[in-house]
N, C-alpha and C positions, 0 to 999 in steps of 0.2 A: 698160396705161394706167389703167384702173379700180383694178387692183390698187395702183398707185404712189400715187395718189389718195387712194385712204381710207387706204394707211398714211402717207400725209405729215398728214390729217388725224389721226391717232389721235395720232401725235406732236405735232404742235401741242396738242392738246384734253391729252394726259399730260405735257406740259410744264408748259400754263399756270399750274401753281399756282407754278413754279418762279422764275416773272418777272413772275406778277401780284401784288398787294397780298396781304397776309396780316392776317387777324384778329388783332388785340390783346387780351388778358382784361381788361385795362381801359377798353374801350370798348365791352364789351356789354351790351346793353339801351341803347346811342344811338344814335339813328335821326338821319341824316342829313337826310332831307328830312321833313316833314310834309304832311298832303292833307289839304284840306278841303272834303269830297265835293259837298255840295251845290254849290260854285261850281265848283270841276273837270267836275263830271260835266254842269250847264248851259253852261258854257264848250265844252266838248269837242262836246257836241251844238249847239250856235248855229256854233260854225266851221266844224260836218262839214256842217251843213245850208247855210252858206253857201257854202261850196266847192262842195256837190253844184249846188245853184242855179247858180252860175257854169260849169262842166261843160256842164249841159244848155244855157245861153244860148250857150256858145261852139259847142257842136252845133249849134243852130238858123239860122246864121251862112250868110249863100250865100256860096258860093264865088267864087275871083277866074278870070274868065274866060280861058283862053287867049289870047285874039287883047289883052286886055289887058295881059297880063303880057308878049308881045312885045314890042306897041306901048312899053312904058317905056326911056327912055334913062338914061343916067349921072344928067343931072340933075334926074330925076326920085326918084331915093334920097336918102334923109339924108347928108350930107354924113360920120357916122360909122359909116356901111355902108358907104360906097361901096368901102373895100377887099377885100368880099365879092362882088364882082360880077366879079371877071375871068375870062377864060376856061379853060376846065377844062385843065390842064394833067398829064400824067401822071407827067411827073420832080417834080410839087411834089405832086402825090398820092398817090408810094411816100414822099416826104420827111419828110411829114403822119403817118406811122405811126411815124416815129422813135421822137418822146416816149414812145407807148404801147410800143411793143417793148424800150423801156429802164427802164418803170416799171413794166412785168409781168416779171417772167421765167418761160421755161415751165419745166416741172418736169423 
């Protein structure tokens, strides 16, 4: 299996030049995108900083009790939940892996 692995790897990675984009000589020395460091690199840090902040607040968060998460009935859910709430069924939860079984394939 490992062996199958890296050679289907090596083959995609020695293909790609076959079916990705190819450099032009008339387009060298133009650069697609530009950066302009100072606001990228304050942007970059004020969003990683407000994410990290958000992160820790959703940590600090009690948890929802047992006896109330029984306690909730139907109409106690958003009305565009409520189709997530039925009970566990096991012919609809081999059904549920379809999609994934037909947009992976194994090797």
């Amino acid at each position: 299996m490992p062996k199958l692995l890296s050679t289907t790897i090596l083959l995609i990675f020695a293909s790609a030049s076959a079916f990705g984009q190819t450099s032009d000589s008339s387009n060298t020395g133009h650069k697609p995108y530009t950066i302009n460091k100072p606001v990228d690199i304050s942007l970059t840090a004020g969003l990683a900083g407000f994410t990290l902040y958000n992160f820790a607040e959703i940590g600090r968060k009690d948890g929802t009790s047992e006896a109330k998460v029984l306690s909730l009935t139907k109409n106690d859910v958003n009305g565009f939940d409520r189709w997530a709430i039925r009970p566990y069924n096991k012919s609809v939860d081999k059904a549920s892996y379809i999609p994934f079984y037909l947009a992976i394939p194994y090797p």
